[in-house]
C-alpha positions in Angstrom: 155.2 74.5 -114.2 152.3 74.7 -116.9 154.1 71.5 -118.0 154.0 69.5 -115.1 150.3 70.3 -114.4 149.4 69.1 -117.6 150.8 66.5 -117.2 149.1 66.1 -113.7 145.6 66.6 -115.9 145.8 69.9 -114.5 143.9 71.8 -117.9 143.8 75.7 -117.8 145.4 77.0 -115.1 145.2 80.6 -114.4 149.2 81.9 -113.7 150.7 85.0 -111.8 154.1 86.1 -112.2 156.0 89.3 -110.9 158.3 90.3 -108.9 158.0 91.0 -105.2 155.7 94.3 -105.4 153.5 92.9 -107.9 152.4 89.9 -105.5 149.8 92.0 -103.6 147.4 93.2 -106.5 147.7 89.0 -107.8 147.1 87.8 -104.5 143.9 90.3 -104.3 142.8 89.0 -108.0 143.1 85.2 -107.0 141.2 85.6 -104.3 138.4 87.1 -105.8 138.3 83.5 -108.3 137.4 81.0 -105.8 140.4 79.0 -106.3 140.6 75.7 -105.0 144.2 75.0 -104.5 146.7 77.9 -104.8 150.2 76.8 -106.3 152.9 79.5 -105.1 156.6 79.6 -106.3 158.6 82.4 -104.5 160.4 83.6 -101.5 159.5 83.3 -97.6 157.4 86.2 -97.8 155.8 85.6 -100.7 155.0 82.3 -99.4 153.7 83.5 -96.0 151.3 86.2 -97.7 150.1 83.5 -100.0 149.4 81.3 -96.8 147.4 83.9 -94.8 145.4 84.4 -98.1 144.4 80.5 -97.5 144.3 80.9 -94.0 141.1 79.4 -92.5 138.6 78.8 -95.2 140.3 79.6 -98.8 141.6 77.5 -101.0 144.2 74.5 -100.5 147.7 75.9 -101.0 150.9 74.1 -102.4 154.4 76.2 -101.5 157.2 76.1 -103.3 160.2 76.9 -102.7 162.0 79.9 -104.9 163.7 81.7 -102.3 167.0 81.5 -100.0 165.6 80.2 -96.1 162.6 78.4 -97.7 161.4 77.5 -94.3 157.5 76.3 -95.3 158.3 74.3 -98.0 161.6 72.8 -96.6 159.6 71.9 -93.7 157.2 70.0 -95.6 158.6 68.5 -99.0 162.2 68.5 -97.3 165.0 69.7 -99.1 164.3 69.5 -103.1 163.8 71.3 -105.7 160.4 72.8 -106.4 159.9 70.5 -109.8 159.9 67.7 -107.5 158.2 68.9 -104.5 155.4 69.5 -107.3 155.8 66.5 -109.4 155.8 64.2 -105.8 152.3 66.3 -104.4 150.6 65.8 -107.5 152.1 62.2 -108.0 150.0 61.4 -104.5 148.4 64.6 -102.8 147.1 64.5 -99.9 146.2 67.3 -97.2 147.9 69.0 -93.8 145.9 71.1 -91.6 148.5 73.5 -89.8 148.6 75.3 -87.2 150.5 78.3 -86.5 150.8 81.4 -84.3 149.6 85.0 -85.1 151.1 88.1 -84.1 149.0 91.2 -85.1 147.5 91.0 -88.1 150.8 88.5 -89.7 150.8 85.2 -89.3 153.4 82.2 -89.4 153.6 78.6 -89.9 157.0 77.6 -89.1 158.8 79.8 -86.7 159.0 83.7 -85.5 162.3 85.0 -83.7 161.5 88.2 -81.9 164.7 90.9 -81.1 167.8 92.5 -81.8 169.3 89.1 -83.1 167.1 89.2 -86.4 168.8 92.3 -87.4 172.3 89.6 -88.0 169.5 87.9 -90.8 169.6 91.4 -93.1 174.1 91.0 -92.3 174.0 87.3 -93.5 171.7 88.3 -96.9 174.2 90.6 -98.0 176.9 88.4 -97.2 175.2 86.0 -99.8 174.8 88.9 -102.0 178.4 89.4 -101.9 177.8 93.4 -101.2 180.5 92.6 -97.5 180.4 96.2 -96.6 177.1 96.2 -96.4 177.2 93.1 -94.6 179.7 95.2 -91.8 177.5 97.9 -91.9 174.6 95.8 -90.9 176.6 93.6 -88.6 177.6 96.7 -87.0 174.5 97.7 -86.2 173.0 94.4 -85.3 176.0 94.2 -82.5 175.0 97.4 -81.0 171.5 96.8 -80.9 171.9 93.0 -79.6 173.1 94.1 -75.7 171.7 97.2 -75.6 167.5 96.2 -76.1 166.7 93.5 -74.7 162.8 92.0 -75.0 160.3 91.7 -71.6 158.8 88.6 -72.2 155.1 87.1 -70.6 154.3 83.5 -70.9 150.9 82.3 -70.6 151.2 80.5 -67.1 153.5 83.3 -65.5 156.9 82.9 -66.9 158.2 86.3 -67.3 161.7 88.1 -67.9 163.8 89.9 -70.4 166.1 88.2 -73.2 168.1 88.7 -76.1 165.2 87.0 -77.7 162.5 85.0 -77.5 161.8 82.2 -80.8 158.2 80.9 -81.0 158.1 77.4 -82.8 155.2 75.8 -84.6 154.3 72.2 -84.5 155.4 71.8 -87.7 158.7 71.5 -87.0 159.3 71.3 -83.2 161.4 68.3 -81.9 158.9 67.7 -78.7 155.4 68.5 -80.2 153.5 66.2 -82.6 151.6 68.0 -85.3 148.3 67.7 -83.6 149.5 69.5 -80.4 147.9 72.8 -79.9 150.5 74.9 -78.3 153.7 76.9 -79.5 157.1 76.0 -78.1 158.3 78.9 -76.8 162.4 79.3 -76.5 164.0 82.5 -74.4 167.3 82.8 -75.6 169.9 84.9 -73.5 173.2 84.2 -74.9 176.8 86.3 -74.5 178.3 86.7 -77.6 177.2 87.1 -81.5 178.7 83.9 -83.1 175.9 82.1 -80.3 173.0 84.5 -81.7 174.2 83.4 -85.1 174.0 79.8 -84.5 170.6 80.2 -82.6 168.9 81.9 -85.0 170.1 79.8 -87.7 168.9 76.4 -85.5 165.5 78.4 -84.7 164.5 78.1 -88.0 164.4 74.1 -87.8 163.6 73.7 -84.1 167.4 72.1 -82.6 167.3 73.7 -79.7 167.7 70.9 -76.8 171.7 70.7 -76.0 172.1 74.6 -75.1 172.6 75.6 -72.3 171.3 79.4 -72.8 167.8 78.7 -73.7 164.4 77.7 -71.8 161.9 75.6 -73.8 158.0 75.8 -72.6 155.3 74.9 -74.2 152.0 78.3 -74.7 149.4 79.5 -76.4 150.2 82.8 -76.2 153.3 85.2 -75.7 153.5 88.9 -75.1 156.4 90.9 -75.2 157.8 94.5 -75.2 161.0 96.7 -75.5 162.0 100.4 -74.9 162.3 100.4 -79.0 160.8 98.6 -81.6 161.1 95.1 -81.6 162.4 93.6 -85.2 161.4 90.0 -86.2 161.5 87.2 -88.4 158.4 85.4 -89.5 159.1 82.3 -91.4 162.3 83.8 -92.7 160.5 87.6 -93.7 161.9 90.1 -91.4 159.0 92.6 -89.9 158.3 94.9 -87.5 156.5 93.9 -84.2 156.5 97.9 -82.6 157.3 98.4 -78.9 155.2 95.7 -78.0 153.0 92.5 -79.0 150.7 90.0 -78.6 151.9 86.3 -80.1 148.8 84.1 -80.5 148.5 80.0 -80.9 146.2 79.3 -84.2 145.1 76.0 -84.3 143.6 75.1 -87.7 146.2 78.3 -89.7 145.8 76.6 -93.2 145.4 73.8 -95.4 148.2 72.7 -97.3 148.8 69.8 -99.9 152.1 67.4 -99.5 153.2 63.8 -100.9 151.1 61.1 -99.6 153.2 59.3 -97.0 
């Protein structure tokens, strides 16, 4: 990376590295330097933490993908490596105002999928991992948890019910929205079996959603939702907790980001 920013006539850089628990103390230093464009190599959540850093006024902030979904920078450099999603930004930069959607105090950028059908995203790590009985073991309880809670949902304009889950999707990567719409498209998914779930959630992170026939698609600015137990999510591919009930916002100007000039 130093390389390729030299190269860029990018002199003296100030790096981070660590692993996952380390990210919070550099994320605290960089922000007290005033940066002007944060570069950030790691996983989704890295990447969304780095993001909400830059939200509203901080510095410009290049992604990069260094972890297994990859949904920010997939979404905006497509589906290369993270030399040449670098090498092509600096070749031409130019910059993306975002929007998003906020729930609590966490934000996201690309997608959130709120209820019981997350918990198959922990199952489908391990699987990765190669650890398969902890893959069953999580499958296990992924299936029991996926019929027995089901999520209350509000939509702004009076659209309200309960689903297996509800998938809020930014923008940046809805099928029906242009970039400059201000609005989430919201998608209530109530589906009968797990291989459907599976699918869904695996199509929510990249916004096909049209030809099924299990799934309503609005368009809101806000969503609230709430279960009889806590309700587990996804935020651009970083699994969290939401509680027993939450408040899903539209943010119209989330961050600044640098991409290739088209």
């Amino acid at each position: 990376m130093l390389n390729t920013l030299k190269g860029a006539g990018i002199v003296e850089p100030t790096m981070w590295c660590g692993g996952a628990d380390q990210m919070e103390p550099s994320f605290a230093e960089a922000a007290g330097q005033k940066l002007e464009v944060l570069i950030v190599l790691g996983g989704d959540g890295t990447i969304r933490t780095a993001a909400e850093a830059c939200a509203e006024r901080g510095p410009f902030l290049i992604p990069l993908p260094g972890g297994t979904m990859n949904m920010l920078p997939r979404a905006l450099y497509g589906d290369v490596s993270w030399e040449d999603a670098l090498k092509n930004t600096l070749t031409a930069p130019s910059v993306k105002v975002l929007s998003g959607g906020r729930v609590a105090d966490k934000q996201f950028f690309v997608a959130a999928i709120v209820g019981a059908p997350t918990l198959w995203a922990e199952a489908r790590e391990s699987i990765r991992d190669g650890d398969i009985i902890d893959a069953i073991e999580k499958g296990s309880v992924a299936f029991q948890n996926m019929f027995e809670t089901k999520v209350r949902y509000l939509i702004s304009g009076g659209i309200k019910g309960e689903a297996e889950a509800v998938a809020l999707i930014c923008p940046l990567i809805s099928e029906e929205m242009s970039d400059s719409e201000q609005a989430l498209e919201a998608a209530v998914i109530d589906v009968e079996s797990a291989a459907e779930v599976i699918g869904l959630a695996t199509a929510a992170a990249f916004g096909k959603w049209r030809d099924d026939r299990n799934i309503l698609l609005t368009k809101t600015k806000r969503v609230g939702v709430q279960s009889s137990k806590d309700i587990p999510a996804i935020l651009d591919g970083e699994r969290v907790n939401l509680g027993s009930s939450a408040e899903i916002d539209f943010v119209s100007r989330a961050v600044n980001v640098i991409v290739p000039a088209k």
